[in-house]
C-alpha positions, 0 to 999 in steps of 0.5 A: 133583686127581688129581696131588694124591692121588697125590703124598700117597700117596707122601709116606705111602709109609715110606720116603720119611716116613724119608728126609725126617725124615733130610733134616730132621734133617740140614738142623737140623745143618748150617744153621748152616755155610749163611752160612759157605758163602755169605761164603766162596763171596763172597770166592771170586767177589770174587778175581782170575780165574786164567787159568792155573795159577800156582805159590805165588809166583805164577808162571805155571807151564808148560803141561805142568805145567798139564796134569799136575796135571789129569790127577794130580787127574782120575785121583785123582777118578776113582778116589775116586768109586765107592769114596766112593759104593759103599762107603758105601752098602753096606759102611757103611750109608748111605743111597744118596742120601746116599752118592751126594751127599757122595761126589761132594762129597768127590771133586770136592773134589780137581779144585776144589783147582786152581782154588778152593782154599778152596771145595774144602776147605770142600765137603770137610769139608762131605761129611766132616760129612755122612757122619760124620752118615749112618753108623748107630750101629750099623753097624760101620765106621772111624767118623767116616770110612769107609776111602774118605774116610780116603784122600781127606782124606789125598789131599786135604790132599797136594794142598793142601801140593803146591799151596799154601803151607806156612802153608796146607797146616798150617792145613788138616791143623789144621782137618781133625783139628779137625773130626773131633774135633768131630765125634766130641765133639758126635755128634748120634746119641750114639755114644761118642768109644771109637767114633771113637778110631781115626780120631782117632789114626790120620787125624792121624799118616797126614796129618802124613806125607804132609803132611810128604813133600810138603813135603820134597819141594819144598823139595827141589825149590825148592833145586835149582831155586836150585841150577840158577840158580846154577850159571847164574849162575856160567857166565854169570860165567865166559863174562863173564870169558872173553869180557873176558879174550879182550878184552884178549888182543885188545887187546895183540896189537892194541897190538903191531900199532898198535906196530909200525907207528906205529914204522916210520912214526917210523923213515921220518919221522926218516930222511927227512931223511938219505936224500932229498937236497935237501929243503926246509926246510918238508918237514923240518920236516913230518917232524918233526912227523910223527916227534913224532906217531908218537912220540907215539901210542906213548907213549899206546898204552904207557899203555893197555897197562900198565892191560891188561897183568898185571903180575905176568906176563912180557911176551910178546916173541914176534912177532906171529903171522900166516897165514904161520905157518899151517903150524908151527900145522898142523904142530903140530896133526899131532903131536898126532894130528889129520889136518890138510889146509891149502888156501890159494888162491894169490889169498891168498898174493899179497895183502897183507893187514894185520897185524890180519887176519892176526893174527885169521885166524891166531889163529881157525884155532888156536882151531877146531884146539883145539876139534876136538882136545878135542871131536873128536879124530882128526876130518879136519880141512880148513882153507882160506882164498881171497879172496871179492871184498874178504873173506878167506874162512876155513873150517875142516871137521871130520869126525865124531870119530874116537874118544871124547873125554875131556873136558878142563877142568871143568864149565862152563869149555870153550866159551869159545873161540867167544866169542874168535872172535866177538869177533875176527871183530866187531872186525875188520867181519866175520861168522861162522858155527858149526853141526854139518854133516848128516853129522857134525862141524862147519863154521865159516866166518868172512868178514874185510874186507881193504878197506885191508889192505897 
């Protein structure tokens, strides 16, 4: 009995007969947007669940740009509710508790875009209502926003460019202009729209550039991701070409390898008959086959190489090259400025290597000698080869560079060279390493079966 006494005392108290005739007054106006509020709350639980931040075309974006947006909308939170609360209720006259609620409405609704875009907009233009409505006709204020809400519907209205589609963001700065005008037009309090021209001019032409500044803004940033994945797909089409290129470089000297070979076995088979005496007939008979054979094989290879051979080039009539031209190659290396040392173990001088390894053990020394002179010239260079069990071992040492290097070929065209590497050391069954040293420059090390060779 006694709580009900005091409970009607203070429900006669005036200030509290005042904010309760204002709750009611406000609940009238805005009890129409309760069942917009509630569909819309619906199709939001309805939706898929983000698990993580995805991006308009809905990607997954990375965790640190995950991260980064909640910490740009967290501090713009921060910074937004005691401006949005305080000055409300003292530079503008709204009554605290309204204050209080709408300005946390207004600037939750900028950390509630990341994960619900709609019903951040919807509690925005909700707060934005409520205080248009709480400002006193008389009171002397940028009606129907105070400068705090100006800036977090302008702030507002970026975030959803930034995190939406253009569509959506030009239909939120629409709709935000639409429900000030209304606003301003249908004023319960009977101000006059004189009263809210500012806000009407002005809050259009600062949202329309922000709006339009963020989207440049990634636009821009779309086009040079393209850019970046073209220029990717670019380089991957040269390091393909290069690689197929290298490939059939491979492939000719290999032919003129096979060639040469498959001409001395015809050139025994078809004198066998003129330099052993006595041979049985049987025997001349199995060297001639054994010659027509030979003979061809060369043809077939012939073939094979007219479709890998350009034809618009010279043939190349050099000899095959082979380690034991290893020293004009170091020699060579040295007039160009390069201090170059060649240890060969005498394990491999006196082996009998074949013309393949030879071939692939020469041409990966000139490699690795080139790419010292572009990317580390005057580097101290030392190239040995021995034998390990039934592989040749190769290995080229190169110090930190000497001086500056000045690049050599364009953008995206040099590096190519160790794709030729791994191609010669795979065709020939063995395995190769390539990785900077712990004191400066680069070792690369290359391990070629000679099982068979001689």
């Amino acid at each position: 009995m006694r709580a009900r006494q005091r409970w009607d005392q203070v429900r006669g108290l005036p200030v509290v007969s005042r904010l309760r005739s204002r709750l009611r007054s406000w609940w009238r106006l805005l009890a129409p947007l309760g069942p917009l509020v509630a569909w819309v709350s619906a199709k939001l639980d309805s939706s898929r669940q983000r698990v993580s931040l995805p991006g308009v075309d809905g990607s997954r974006r990375p965790m640190l740009a995950w991260l980064l947006w909640w910490l740009i909308t967290g501090l713009l939170t921060l910074a937004a509710l005691p401006l949005n609360v305080a000055l409300a209720a003292v530079k503008f006259s709204v009554h605290p508790l309204v204050a209080f609620v709408a300005g946390i409405g207004q600037s939750t609704a900028l950390i509630l875009i990341l994960v619900r875009p709609r019903a951040a907009t919807v509690l925005q233009f909700l707060s934005v209502a409520v205080i248009a409505v709480a400002i006193p006709p008389d009171a002397r204020s940028t009606w129907p926003l105070t400068v705090p809400g100006l800036l977090t519907l302008i702030a507002h209205i970026g975030l959803v460019a930034a995190r939406e589609t253009r569509r959506v963001a030009l239909l939120t700065w629409w709709a935000s202009t639409v429900l000030l005008t209304v606003l301003v037009v249908l004023d319960p309090r009977g101000r006059s729209v004189m009263n809210g021209l500012t806000i009407l001019l002005l809050y259009p032409i600062l949202a329309a550039l922000v709006l339009g500044a963020v989207l440049i803004i990634r636009h821009w940033g779309q086009l040079r991701r393209e850019l970046a994945d073209a220029r990717h797909d670019v380089e991957a089409q040269q390091t393909s070409l290069a690689v197929a290129e290298e490939r059939t470089r491979i492939a000719r000297e290999l032919h003129d390898v096979v060639a040469h070979s498959m001409s001395v076995i015809h050139m025994q088979a078809t004198s066998a008959s003129y330099r052993l005496q006595n041979l049985e007939p049987e025997t001349k008979d199995e060297f001639a086959r054994i010659a027509t054979g030979a003979r061809s094989a060369m043809q077939e290879m012939r073939r094979l190489l007219a479709v890998l051979r350009d034809e618009s080039s010279d043939a190349d009539l050099a000899p095959v090259p082979g380690l034991s031209r290893l020293p004009e190659l170091v020699d060579s290396a040295r007039r160009a400025g390069l201090p170059v040392e060649l240890r060969e173990a005498d394990a491999v001088r006196a082996a009998r290597l074949s013309e393949g390894v030879s071939l692939a053990a020469f041409r990966i020394v000139q490699e690795s000698l080139s790419n010292v002179i572009r990317h580390a010239p005057g580097a101290r260079t030392i190239i040995c080869l021995d034998l390990a069990g039934l592989d040749l071992v190769l290995t080229v040492i190169n110090d930190a560079a000497a001086r500056h290097a000045e690049s050599m070929e364009a953008s995206g065209r040099a590096g190519h060279g160790v794709h030729g590497m791994r191609e010669r050391v795979r065709l020939a069954g063995g395995a190769l390493e390539i990785g900077a040293r712990p004191e400066g420059g680069y070792r690369m090390m290359a391990r070629l079966p000679i099982e068979g060779s001689g």
